[in-house]
C-alpha positions as CSV (number, residue, x, y, z in Angstrom):
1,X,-161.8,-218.9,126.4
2,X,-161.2,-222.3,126.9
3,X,-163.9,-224.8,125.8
4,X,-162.9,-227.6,127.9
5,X,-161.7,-227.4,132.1
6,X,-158.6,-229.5,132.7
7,X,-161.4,-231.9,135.2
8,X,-163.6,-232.5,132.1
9,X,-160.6,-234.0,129.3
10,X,-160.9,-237.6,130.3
11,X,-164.2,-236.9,129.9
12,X,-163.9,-236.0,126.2
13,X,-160.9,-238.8,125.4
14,X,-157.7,-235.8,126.4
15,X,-155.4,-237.2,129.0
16,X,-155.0,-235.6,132.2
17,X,-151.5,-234.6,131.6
18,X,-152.3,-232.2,128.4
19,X,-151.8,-228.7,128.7
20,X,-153.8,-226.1,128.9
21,X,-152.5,-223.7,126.5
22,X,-153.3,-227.0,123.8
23,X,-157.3,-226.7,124.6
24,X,-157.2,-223.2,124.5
25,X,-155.7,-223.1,120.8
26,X,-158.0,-225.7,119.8
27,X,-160.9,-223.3,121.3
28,X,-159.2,-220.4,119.1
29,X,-159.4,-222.7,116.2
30,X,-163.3,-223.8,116.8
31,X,-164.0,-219.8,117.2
32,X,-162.1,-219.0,113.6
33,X,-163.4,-221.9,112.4
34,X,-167.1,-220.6,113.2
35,X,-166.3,-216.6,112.5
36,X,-167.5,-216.2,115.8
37,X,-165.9,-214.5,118.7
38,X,-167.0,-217.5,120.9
39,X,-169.3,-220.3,120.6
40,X,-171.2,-219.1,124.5
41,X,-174.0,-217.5,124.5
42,X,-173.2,-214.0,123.3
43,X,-174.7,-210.8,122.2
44,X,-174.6,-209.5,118.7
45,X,-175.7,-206.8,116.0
46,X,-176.5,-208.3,112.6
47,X,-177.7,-205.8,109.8
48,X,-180.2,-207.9,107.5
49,X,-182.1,-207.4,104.0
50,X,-185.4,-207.4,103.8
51,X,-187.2,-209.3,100.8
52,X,-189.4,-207.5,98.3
53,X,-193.2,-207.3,99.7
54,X,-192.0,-209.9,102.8
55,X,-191.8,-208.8,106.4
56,X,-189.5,-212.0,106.9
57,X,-185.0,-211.8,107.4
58,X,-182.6,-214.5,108.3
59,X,-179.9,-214.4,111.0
60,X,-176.8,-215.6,111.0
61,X,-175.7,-217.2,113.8
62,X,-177.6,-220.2,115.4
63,X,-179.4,-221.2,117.4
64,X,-181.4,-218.2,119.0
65,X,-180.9,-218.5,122.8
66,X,-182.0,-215.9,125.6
67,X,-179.8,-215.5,128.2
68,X,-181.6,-217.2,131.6
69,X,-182.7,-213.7,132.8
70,X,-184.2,-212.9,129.3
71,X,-187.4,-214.5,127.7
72,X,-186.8,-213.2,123.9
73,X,-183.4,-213.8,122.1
74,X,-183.9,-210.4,120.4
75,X,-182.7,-207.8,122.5
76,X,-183.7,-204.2,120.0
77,X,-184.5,-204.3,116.5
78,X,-185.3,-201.4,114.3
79,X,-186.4,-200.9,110.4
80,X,-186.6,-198.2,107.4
81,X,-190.2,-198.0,106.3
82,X,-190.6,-198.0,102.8
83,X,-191.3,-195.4,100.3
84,X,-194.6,-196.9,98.4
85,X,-194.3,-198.0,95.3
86,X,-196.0,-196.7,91.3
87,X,-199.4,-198.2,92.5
88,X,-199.2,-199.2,96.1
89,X,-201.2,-196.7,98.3
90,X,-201.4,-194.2,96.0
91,X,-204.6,-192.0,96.7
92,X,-205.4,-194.1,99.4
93,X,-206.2,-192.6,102.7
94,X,-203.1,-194.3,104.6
95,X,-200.7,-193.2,101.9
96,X,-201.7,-189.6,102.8
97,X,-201.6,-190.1,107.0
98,X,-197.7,-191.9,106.3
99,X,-196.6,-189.4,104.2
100,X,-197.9,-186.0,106.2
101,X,-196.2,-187.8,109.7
102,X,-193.3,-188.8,107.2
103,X,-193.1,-191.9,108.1
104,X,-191.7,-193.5,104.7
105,X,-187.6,-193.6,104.5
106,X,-187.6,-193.5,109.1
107,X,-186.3,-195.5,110.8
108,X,-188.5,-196.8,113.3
109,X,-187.8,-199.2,116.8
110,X,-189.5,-202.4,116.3
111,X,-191.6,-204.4,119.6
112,X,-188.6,-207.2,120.1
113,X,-192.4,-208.9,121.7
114,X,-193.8,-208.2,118.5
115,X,-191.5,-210.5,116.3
116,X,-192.5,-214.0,115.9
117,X,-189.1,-216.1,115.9
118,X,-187.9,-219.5,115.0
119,X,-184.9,-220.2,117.2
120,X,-183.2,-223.1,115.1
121,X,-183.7,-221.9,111.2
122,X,-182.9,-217.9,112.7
123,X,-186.1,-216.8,110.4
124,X,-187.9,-213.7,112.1
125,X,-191.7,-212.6,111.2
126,X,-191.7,-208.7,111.3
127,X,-194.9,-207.7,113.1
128,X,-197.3,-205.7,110.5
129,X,-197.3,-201.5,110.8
130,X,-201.2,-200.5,111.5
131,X,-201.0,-198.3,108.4
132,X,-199.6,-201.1,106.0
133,X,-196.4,-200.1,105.7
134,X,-193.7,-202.4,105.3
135,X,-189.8,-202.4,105.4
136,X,-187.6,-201.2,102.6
137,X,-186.0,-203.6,100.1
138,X,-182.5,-203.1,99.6
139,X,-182.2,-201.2,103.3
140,X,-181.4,-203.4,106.4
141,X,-182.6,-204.1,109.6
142,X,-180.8,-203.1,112.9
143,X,-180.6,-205.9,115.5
144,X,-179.5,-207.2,118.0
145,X,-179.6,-211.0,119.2
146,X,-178.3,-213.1,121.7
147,X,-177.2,-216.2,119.8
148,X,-175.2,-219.3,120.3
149,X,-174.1,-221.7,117.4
């Protein structure tokens, strides 16, 4: 994909008379240069950590952008609750209702509405589980994003 239209290089200090084929190598090279597969607005899947007791995970690619149709760059995320920990929950009344529906070690869809985003920095806010659960360390999250750097 071609970043620049032959009617726009004067525009950008090209001469008229350059070819084509030079702008689009010089797009190739911004893309490598980037490691992305273009620098438009595209769709992606990331696969992020999630930090000990923190419901927070930083994307890659920036900024966040939603396609014009769209009002939420995040298209679908989902998350591995966590097993609780020597101390956390234990004998409490939630610890028993997650583990008899099994909830610790699913996976589990997450609200894309429900996530609090910052579209320049990439950092996401996980929305709290009603029972206190939160997302296992060490695992990753599924997402997708529309981003555009």
């Amino acid at each position: 994909m071609n970043y620049l239209l032959p009617s726009e290089y004067e525009q950008f200090g090209l001469e008229t008379s350059t070819p084509e084929a030079w702008a689009g190598a010089a797009s190739v090279l911004i893309d490598a240069h980037c490691r992305r597969a273009s620098l438009a607005v595209i769709q992606y899947v990331e696969r992020q950590r999630v930090s000990r007791d923190r419901n927070v995970v930083h994307l890659t690619f920036l900024p966040l952008c939603a396609l014009a149709s769209a009002t939420n760059p995040i298209v679908a995320m989902k998350g591995r609750y966590a097993m609780p920990r020597r101390g956390e929950l234990q004998g409490d009344m939630t610890h028993d209702v997650a583990r008899a529906f099994s909830l610790p070690g699913t996976w589990a869809a997450i609200d894309p509405t429900g996530i609090d985003f910052d579209a320049n920095t990439g950092e996401l806010t996980l929305p709290a589980n009603p029972l206190g659960l939160t997302y296992r360390s060490g695992d990753h999250l599924h997402g997708g994003a529309r981003g555009n750097s």
